[in-house]
N, C-alpha and C positions, 0 to 999 in steps of 0.2 A: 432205851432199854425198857423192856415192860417186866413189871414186877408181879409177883404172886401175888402181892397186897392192893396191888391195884384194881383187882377182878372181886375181891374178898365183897362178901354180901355181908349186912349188916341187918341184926336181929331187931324188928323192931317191939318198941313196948305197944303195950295193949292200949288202948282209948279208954277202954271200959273192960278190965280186966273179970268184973266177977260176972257179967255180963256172957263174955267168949270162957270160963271154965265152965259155966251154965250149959251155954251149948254145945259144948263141946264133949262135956258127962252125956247130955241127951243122945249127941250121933254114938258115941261109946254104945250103951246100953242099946240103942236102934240096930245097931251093927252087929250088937252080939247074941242079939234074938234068932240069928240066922235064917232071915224070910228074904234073904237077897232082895227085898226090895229098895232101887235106887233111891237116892235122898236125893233131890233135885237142888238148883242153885234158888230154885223160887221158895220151896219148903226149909231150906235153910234161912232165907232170907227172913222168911215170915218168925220162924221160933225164933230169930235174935233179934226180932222188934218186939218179939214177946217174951222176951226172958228180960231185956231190958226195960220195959215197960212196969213189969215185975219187982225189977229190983230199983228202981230209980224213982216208980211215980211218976215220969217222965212219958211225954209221947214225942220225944224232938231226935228219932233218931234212925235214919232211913234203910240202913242194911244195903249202902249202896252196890253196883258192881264191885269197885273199886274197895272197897272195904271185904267185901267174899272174896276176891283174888288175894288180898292178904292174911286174909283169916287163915 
């Protein structure tokens, strides 16, 4: 028998939480400048090795695929 809860997706927590509301405030305000210009997966990638860089002091931290398809 397949269950409804079987399918059910699970919210995951942040790695580096102040990191992703950083960028996340930044595509906000980008978006709502309204110049329709696309934000690429390469340009996102870049501001959250720099907003984390930013806040950690830290350069250990790649913005891999895999972390942008979760973002």
């Amino acid at each position: 028998m397949n269950s409804i809860y079987s399918k059910r997706k699970v919210m995951r927590k942040a790695e580096h939480p102040e990191m992703e509301d950083a960028l996340y405030t930044w595509f906000l305000k980008r978006r709502r400048r309204g110049n329709d210009v696309p934000i690429s997966s390469e340009i996102l990638r870049t501001k959250a090795k720099f907003f984390y860089r930013e806040i950690t002091g830290k350069d250990d931290f790649s913005a891999s695929s895999g972390w942008l398809d979760k973002f």
